[in-house]
C-alpha positions as CSV (number, residue, x, y, z in Angstrom):
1,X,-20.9,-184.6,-82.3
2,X,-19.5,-181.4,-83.4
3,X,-18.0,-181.2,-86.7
4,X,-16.2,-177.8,-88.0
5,X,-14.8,-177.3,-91.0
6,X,-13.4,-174.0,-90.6
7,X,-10.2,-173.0,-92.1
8,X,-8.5,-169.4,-93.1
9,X,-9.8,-167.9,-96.0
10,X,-8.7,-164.1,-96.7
11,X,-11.6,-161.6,-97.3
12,X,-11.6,-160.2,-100.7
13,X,-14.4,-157.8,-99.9
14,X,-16.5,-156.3,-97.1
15,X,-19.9,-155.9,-99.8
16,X,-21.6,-158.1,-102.3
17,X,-20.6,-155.2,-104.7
18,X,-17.2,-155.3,-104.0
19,X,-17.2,-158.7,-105.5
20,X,-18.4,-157.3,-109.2
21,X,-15.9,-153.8,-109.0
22,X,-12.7,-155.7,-107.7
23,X,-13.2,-158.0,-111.1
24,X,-14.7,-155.1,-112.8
25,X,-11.0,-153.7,-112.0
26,X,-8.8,-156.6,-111.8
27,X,-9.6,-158.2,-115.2
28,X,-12.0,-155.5,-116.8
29,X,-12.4,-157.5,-120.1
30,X,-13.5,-160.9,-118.7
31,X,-16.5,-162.0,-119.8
32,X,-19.1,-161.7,-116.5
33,X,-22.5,-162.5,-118.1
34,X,-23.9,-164.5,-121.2
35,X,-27.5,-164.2,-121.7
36,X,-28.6,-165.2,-125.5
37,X,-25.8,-165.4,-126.9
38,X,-24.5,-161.7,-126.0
39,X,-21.9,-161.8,-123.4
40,X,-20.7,-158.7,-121.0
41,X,-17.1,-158.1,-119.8
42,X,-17.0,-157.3,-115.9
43,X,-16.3,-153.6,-116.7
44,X,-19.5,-153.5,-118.8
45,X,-21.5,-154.7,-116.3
46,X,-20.0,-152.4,-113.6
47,X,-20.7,-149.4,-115.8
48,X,-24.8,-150.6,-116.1
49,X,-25.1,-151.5,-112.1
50,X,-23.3,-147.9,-111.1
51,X,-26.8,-146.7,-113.7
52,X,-29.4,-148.6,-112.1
53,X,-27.7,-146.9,-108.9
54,X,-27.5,-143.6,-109.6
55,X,-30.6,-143.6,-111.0
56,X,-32.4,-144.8,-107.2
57,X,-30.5,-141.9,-105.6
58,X,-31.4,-139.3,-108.4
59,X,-35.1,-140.7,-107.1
60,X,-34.0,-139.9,-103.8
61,X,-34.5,-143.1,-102.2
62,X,-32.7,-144.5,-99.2
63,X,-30.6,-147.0,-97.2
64,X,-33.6,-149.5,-96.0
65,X,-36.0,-148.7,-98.8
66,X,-36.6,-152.4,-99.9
67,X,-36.7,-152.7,-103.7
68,X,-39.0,-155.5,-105.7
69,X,-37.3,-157.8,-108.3
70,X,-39.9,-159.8,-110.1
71,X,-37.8,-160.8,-113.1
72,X,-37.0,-164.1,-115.1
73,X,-33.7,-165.1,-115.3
74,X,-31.8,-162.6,-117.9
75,X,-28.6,-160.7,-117.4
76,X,-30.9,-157.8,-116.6
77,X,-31.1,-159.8,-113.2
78,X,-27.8,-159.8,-112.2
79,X,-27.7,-156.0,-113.2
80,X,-30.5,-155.0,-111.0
81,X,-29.5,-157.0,-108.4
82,X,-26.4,-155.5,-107.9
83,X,-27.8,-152.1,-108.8
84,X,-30.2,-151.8,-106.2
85,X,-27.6,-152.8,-103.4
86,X,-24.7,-150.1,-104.9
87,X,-27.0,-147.6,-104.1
88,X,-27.5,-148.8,-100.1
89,X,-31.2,-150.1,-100.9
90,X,-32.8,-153.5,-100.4
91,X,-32.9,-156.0,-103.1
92,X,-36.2,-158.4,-102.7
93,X,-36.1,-161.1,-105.2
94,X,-39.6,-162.4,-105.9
95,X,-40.7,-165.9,-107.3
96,X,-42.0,-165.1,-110.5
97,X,-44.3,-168.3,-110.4
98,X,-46.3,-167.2,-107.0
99,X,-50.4,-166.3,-107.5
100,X,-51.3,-163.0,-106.3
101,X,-52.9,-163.3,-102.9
102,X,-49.2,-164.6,-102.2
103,X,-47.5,-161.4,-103.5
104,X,-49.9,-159.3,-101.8
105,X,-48.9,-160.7,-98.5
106,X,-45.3,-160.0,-99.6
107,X,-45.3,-156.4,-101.2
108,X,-47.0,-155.3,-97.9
109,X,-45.3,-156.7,-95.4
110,X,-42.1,-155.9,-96.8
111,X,-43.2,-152.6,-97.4
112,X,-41.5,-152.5,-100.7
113,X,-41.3,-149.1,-102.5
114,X,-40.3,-150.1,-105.8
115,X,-41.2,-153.1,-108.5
116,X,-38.6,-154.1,-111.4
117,X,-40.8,-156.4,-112.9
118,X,-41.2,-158.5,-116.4
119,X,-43.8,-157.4,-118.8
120,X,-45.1,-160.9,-119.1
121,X,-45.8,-160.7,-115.7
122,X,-48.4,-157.8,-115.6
123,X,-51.6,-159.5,-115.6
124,X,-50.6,-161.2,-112.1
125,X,-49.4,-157.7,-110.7
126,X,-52.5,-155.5,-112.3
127,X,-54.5,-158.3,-109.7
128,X,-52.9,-156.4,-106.6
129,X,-54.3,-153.7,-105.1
130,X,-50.7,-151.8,-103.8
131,X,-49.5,-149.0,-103.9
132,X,-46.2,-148.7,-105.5
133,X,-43.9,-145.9,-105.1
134,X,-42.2,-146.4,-108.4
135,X,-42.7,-149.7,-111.2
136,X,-40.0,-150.3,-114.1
137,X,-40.6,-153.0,-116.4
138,X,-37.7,-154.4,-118.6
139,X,-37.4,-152.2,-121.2
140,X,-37.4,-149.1,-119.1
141,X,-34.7,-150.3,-117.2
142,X,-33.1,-150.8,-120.4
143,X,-33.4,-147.1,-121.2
144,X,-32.3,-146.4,-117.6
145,X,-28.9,-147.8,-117.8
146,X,-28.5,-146.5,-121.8
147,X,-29.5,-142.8,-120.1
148,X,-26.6,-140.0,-118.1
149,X,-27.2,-141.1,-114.6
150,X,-24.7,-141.2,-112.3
151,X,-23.6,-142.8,-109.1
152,X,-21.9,-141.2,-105.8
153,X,-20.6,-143.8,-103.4
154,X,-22.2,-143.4,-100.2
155,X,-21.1,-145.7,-97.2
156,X,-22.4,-149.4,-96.3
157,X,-21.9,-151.3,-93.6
158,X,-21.5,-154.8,-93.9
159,X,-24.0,-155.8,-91.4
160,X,-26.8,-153.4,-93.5
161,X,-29.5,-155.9,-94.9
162,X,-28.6,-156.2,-98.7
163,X,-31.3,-158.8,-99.2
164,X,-34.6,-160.3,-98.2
165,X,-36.3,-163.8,-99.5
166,X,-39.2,-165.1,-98.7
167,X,-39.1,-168.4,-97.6
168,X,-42.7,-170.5,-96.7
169,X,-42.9,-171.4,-93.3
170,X,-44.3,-173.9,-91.1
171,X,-47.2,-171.2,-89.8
172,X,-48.6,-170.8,-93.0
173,X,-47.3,-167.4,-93.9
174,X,-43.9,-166.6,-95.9
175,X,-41.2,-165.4,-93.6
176,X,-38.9,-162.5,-95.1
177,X,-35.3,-163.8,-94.4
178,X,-32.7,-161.0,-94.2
179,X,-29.2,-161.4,-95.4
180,X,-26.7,-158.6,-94.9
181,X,-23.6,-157.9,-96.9
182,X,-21.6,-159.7,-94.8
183,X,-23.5,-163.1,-94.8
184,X,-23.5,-162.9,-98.4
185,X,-19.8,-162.1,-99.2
186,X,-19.4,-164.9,-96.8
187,X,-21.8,-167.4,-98.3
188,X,-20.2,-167.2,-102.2
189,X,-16.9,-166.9,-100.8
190,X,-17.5,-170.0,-98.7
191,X,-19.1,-171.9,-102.4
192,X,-16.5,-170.2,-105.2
193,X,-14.1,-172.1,-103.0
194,X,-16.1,-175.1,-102.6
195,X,-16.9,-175.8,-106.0
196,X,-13.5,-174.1,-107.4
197,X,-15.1,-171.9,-109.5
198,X,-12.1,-170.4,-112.5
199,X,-11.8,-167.4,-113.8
200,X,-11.7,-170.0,-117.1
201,X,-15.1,-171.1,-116.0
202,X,-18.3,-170.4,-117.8
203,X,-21.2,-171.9,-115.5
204,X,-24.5,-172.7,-116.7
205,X,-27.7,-171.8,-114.6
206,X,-31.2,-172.3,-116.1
207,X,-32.6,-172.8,-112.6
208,X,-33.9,-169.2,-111.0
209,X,-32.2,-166.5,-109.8
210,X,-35.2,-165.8,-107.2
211,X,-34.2,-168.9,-105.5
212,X,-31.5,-168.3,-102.6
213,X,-29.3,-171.4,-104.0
214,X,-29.5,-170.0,-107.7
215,X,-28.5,-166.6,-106.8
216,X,-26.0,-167.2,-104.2
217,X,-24.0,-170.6,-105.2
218,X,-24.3,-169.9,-108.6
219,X,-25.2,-166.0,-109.4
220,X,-22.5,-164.0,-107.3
221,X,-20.8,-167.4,-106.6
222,X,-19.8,-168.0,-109.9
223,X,-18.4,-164.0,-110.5
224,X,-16.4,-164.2,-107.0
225,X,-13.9,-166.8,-109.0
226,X,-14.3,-164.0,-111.5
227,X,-16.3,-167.2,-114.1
228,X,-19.1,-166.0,-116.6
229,X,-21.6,-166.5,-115.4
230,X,-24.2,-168.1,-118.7
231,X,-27.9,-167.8,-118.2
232,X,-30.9,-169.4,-119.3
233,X,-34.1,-168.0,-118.5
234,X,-35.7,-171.4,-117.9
235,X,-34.7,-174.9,-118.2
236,X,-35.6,-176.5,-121.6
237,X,-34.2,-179.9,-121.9
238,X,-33.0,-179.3,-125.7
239,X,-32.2,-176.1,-125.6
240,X,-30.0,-176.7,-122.5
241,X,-28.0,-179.9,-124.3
242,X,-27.5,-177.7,-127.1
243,X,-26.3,-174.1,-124.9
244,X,-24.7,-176.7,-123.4
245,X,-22.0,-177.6,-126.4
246,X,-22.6,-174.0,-127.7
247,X,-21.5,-171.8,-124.8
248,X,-18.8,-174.3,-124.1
249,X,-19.9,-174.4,-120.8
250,X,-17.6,-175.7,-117.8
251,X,-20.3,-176.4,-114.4
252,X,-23.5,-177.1,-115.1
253,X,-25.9,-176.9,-112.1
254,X,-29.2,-178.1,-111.6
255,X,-32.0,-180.1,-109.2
256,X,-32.2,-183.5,-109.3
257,X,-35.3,-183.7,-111.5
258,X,-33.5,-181.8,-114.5
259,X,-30.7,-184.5,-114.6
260,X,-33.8,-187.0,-114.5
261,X,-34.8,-185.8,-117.5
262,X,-31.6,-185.2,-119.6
263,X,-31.1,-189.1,-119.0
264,X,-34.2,-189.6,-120.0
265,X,-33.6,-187.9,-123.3
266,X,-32.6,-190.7,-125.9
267,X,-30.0,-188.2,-127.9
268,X,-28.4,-187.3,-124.5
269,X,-26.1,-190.0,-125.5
270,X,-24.4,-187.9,-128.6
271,X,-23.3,-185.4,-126.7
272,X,-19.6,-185.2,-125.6
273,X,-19.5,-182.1,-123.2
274,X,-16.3,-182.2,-123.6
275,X,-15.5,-178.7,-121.8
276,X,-18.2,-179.8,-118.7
277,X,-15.8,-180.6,-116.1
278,X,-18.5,-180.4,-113.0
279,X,-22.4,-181.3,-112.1
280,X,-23.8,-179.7,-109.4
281,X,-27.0,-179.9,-107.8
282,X,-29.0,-179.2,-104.8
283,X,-32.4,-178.7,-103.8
284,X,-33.5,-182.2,-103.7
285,X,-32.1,-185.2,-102.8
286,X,-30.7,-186.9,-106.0
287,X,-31.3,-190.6,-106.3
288,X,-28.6,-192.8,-106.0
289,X,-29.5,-194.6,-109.5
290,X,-29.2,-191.0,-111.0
291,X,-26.1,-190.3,-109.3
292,X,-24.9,-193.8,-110.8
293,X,-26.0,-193.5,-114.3
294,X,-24.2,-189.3,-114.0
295,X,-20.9,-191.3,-113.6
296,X,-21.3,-193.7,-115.7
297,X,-22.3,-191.7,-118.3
298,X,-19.8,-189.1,-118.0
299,X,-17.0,-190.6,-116.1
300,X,-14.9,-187.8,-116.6
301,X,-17.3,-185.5,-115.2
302,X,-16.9,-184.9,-111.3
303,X,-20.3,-184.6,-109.6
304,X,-21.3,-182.6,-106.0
305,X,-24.0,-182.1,-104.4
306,X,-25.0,-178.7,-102.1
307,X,-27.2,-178.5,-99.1
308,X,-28.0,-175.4,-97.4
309,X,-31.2,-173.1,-96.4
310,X,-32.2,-169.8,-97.4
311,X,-31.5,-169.3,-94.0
312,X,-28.0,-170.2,-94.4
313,X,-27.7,-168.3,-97.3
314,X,-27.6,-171.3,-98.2
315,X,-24.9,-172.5,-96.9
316,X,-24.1,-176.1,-95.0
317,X,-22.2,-179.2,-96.6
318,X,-21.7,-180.1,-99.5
319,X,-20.5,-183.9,-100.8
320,X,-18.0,-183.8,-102.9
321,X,-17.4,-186.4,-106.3
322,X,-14.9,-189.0,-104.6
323,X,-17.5,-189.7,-102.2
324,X,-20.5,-189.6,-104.5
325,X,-20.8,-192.9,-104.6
326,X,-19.4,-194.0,-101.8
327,X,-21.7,-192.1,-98.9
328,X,-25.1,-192.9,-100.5
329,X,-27.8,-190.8,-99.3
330,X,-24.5,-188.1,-97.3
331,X,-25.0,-184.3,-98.4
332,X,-21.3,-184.1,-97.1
333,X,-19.5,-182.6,-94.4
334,X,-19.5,-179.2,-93.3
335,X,-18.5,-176.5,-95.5
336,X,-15.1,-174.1,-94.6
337,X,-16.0,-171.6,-91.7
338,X,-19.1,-173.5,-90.7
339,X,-20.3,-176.1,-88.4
340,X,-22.7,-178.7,-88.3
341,X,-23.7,-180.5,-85.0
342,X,-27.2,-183.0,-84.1
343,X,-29.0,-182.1,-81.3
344,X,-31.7,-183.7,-79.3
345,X,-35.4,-182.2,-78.8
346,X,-33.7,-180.3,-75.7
347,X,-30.8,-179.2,-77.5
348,X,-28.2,-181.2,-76.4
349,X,-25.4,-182.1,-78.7
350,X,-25.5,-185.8,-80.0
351,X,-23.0,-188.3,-80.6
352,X,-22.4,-189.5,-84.1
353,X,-24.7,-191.8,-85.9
354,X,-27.5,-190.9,-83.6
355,X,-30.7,-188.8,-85.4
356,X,-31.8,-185.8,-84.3
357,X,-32.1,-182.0,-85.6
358,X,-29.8,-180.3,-87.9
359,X,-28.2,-177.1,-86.7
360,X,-25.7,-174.5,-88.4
361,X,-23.5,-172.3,-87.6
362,X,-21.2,-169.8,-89.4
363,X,-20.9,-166.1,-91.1
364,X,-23.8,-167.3,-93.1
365,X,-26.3,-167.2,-90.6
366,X,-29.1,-165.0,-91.4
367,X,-29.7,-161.6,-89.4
368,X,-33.1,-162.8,-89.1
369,X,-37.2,-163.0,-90.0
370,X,-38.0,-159.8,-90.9
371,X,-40.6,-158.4,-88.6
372,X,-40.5,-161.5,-87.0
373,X,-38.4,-162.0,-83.6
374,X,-40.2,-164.9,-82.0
375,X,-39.6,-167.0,-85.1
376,X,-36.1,-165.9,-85.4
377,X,-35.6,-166.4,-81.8
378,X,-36.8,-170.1,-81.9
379,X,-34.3,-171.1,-85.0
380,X,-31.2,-169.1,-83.8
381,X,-30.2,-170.0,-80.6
382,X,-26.8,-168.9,-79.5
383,X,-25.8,-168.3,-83.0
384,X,-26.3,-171.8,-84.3
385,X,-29.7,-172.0,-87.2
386,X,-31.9,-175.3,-85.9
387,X,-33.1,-176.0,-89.2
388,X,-35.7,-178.2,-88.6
389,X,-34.0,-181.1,-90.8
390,X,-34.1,-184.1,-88.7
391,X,-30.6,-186.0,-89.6
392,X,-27.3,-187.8,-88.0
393,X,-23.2,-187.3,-88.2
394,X,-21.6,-190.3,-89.1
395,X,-18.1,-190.8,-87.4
396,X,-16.0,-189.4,-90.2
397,X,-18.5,-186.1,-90.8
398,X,-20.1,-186.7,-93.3
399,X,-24.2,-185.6,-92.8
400,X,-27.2,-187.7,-93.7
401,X,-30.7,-186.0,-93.9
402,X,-33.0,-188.7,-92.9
403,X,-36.2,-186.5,-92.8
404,X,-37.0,-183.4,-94.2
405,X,-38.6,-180.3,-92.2
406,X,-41.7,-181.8,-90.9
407,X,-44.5,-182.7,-93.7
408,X,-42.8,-180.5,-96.3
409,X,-43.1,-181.4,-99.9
410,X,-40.1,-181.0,-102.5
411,X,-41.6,-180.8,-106.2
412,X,-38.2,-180.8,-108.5
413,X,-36.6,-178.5,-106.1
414,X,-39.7,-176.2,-104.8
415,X,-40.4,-176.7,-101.6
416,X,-43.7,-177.3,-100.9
417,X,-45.6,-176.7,-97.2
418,X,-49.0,-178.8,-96.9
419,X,-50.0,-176.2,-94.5
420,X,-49.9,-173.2,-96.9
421,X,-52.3,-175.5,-99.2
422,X,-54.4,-176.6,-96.4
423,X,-55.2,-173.1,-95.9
424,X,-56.0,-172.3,-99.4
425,X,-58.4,-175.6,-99.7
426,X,-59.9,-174.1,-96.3
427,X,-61.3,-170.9,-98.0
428,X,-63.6,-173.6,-99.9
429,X,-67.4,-174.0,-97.9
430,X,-67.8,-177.3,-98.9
431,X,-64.3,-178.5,-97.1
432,X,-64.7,-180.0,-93.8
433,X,-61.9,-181.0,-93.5
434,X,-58.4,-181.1,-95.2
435,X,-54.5,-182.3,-95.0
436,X,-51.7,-182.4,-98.0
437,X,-48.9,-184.9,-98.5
438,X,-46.6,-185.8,-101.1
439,X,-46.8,-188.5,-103.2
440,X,-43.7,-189.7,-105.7
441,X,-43.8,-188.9,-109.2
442,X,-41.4,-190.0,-111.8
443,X,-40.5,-186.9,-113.2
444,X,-41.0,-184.3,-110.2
445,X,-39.8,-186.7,-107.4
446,X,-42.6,-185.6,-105.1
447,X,-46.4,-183.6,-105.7
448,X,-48.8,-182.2,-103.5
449,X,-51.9,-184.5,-102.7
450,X,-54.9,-183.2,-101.2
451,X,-57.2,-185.6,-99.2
452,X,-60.1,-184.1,-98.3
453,X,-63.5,-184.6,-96.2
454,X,-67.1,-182.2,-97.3
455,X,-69.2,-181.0,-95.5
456,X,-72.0,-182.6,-98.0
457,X,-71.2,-185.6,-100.2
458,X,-71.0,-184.8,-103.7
459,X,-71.1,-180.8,-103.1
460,X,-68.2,-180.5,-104.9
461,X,-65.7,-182.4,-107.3
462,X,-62.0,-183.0,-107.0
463,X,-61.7,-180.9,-110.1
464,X,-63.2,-177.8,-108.8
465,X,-60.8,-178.0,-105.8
466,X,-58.1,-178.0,-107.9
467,X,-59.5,-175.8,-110.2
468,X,-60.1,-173.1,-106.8
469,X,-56.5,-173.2,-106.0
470,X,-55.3,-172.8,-109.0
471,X,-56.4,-169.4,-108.5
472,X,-54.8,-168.6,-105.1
473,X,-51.5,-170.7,-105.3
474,X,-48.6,-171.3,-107.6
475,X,-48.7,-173.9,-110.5
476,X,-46.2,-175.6,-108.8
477,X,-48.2,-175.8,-105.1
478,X,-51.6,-176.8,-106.5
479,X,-52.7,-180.4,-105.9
480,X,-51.5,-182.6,-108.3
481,X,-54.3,-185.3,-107.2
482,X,-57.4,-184.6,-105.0
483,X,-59.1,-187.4,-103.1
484,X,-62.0,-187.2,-101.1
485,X,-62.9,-189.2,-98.0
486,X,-65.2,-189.4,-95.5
487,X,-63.0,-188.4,-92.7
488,X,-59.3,-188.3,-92.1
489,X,-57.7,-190.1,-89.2
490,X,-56.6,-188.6,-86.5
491,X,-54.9,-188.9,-82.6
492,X,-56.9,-188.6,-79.4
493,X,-55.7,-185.0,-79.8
494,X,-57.5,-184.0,-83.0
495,X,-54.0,-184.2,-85.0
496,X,-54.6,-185.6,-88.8
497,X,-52.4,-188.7,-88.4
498,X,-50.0,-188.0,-92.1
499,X,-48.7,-190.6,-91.4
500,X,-51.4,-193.1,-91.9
501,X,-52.2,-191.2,-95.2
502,X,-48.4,-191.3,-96.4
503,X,-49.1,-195.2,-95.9
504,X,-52.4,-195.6,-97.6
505,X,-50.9,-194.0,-100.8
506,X,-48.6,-197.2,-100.9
């Protein structure tokens, strides 16, 4: 059954840049960014991003030339981020916890010209063998935007690609998924109003800014209600109760697991938030315990949860606080402009309350994989994103996710796709044979286990898997546990039955 949500909403700009100048001249001396303590007025911020601009043109680069963030959360961020696109160029946010043989794939085929990366990060970069056009690490972008260059507005479409992520894909290899202007301007439009984001507002996000979620909903979301927007380069369970009270903070957005672990924390319990007036969280599916212990806890404190896909911008439902507890296991109904419909494995539109695959449709939409038109021409049919969630509409709208994309693994909001680990464990002689699952874990939710077959018993120990792909894969994808067998089951067809493992972990 079809469910839309759409209703008017007037367009208050055409770029993702308009969003920062119309504050930047509306209310000039509202506070847009806090970062350590420092905070920077809309105006300020405008001055810096027109900088990072100018400077990219003085360097005579050009609409297309795709531009390399690899930076933790900071203000600097933000700043680059919208830097990059004033100037008509690219912005390519990277995950700053992926190994190397990962960002190799990604710096070439994205072609990227340019890095803005962390200093802490050089050791992982000094392992790639690429040739970079141009590489600024913090400090000289500091003394970039401190320096005389200046900007000359050029034009932008709105259907120009202002962004590409990489999102991990069912094939093994990350897909580049472009976003232009438009489906960005949309997207935060779509979420200021959904969470009802105030210019009074401060909004805490310690979750990154390289994610599609933390950038979009929260980043530019949170400065297209013209909020400030208070950062935290990583989530630190005391130092966020603390920022917390300090910054007087308003929304405080998160995964799953971080609210986990605040509960968990026994002095959680003296703190009042008395400014907090919202949780939000996404990701992850938050447990319905968590949800109840959030509102009991803080009853005063309205709690919604966000479901999208960075190929959505992410952008999809979202369930709001008066049905928190009342829709257990609902991610909501259908955000404004979009819609939501099931369909079967022919694509034909379901009735409610029957299960079949997710699909989107709205301004948000992605303009596609880059380099990559079969893959985009398999998940955008006719405008609407199959998203490879398998899920039903109940009669009243509301969506319930009853599987995720097939085999994929959620570790405290990083998703997690057996196949890119299977490849990795692959690469080792010894493995025969090899398949990844997830198992629960009290903190994380879910990790990655790796059950494997050899070639020849005892040729090699579970550590040293682990210990080889550590070196080829993020922390975060390595196998948490490593088992090995003497063969994995499988279908007359040859196809590892997960299934069966999923159940023998039980």
């Amino acid at each position: 059954m079809l469910k839309d949500n759409t209703v008017s909403i007037t367009s208050r700009s055409n770029l993702v840049t308009d969003i920062l100048k119309n504050h930047a001249v509306q209310t000039p001396q509202a506070t847009a960014l806090v970062f350590e303590g420092i905070e920077t007025s809309y105006d300020s911020l405008y001055t810096n991003v027109q900088k990072i601009a100018g400077y990219f043109q003085q360097k005579g680069y050009k609409k297309g030339d795709v531009i390399g963030l690899m930076l933790l959360n900071s203000d600097l961020f933000m700043t680059v981020y919208y830097g990059v696109q004033l100037a008509g160029l690219t912005i390519l946010p990277i995950n700053t916890k992926l190994a190397p043989p990962e960002l190799d794939y990604i710096f070439n085929h994205s072609e990227i010209k340019g890095l803005i990366y962390d200093e802490r990060l050089s050791e992982t970069i000094e392992q790639i063998d690429y040739d970079f056009e141009l590489k600024l690490n913090r400090q000289q972008v500091r003394e970039i935007i401190d320096g005389p260059n200046t900007f000359t507005p050029i034009e932008i479409d709105s259907q120009d690609t202002a962004s590409i992520l990489y999102t991990s894909g069912t094939t093994g290899r990350p897909k580049g998924v472009m976003l232009s202007h438009a489906n960005i301007v949309n997207a935060v439009e779509i979420w200021s109003e959904a969470l009802q984001y105030r210019p009074t507002d401060r909004v805490y996000i310690s979750i990154p800014l390289f994610h599609c979620a933390g950038l979009h909903v929260i980043g530019v979301g949170t400065m297209c209600g013209g909020a400030a927007l208070v950062i935290d380069e990583a989530f630190s369970p005391d130092r966020t109760l603390q920022n917390i009270t300090k910054e007087r903070v308003t929304i405080f957005t998160g995964v799953p697991t971080m609210y986990s672990i605040l509960l968990g924390k026994k002095d959680m319990a003296n703190y009042q938030f008395e400014h907090v007036r919202k949780f939000a969280y996404g990701s992850a599916p938050m447990p319905h315990e968590v949800i109840k212990q959030l509102k009991e806890s803080f009853p005063n404190i309205e709690i919604q949860n966000l479901y999208g896909q960075t190929e959505s911008t992410p952008g999809g439902t979202s369930l709001t606080d008066d049905a928190a507890l009342e829709r257990v296991g609902s991610v909501g109904k259908a955000l404004a402009r979009t819609q939501i419909k099931i369909v079967d494995i022919e694509g034909q539109e379901l009735p409610s309350n029957q299960v079949g695959e997710i699909c989107i449709k709205g301004p948000q939409i992605m303009k596609g994989y880059l380099k990559n038109e079969e893959e985009t021409k398999k998940v955008i049919i006719d405008g609407w994103l199959y998203t490879g969630d398998l899920g039903r509409l109940d009669d009243d709208g509301y969506l319930y996710i009853v599987d995720r994309k097939k085999d994929m693994i959620i570790r405290g909001g990083e998703n997690i796709y057996p196949i890119e680990v299977e490849n990795v464990l692959y690469q080792i002689p010894q493995v025969l044979d090899a398949a990844v699952i997830g198992i629960p874990h009290e903190v994380y939710g879910e990790v990655p286990k790796a059950i494997i077959a050899l070639v020849d018993e005892g040729s090699i120990t579970e550590q040293e898997v682990i210990d080889f792909a550590k070196t080829k894969l993020a922390k975060y994808k390595v196998p948490h546990i490593v088992e090995i067998v003497k063969d994995l089951p499988r279908n007359p067809s040859g196809k590892v039955l997960k299934h069966v493992l999923r159940e023998q972990q039980v």
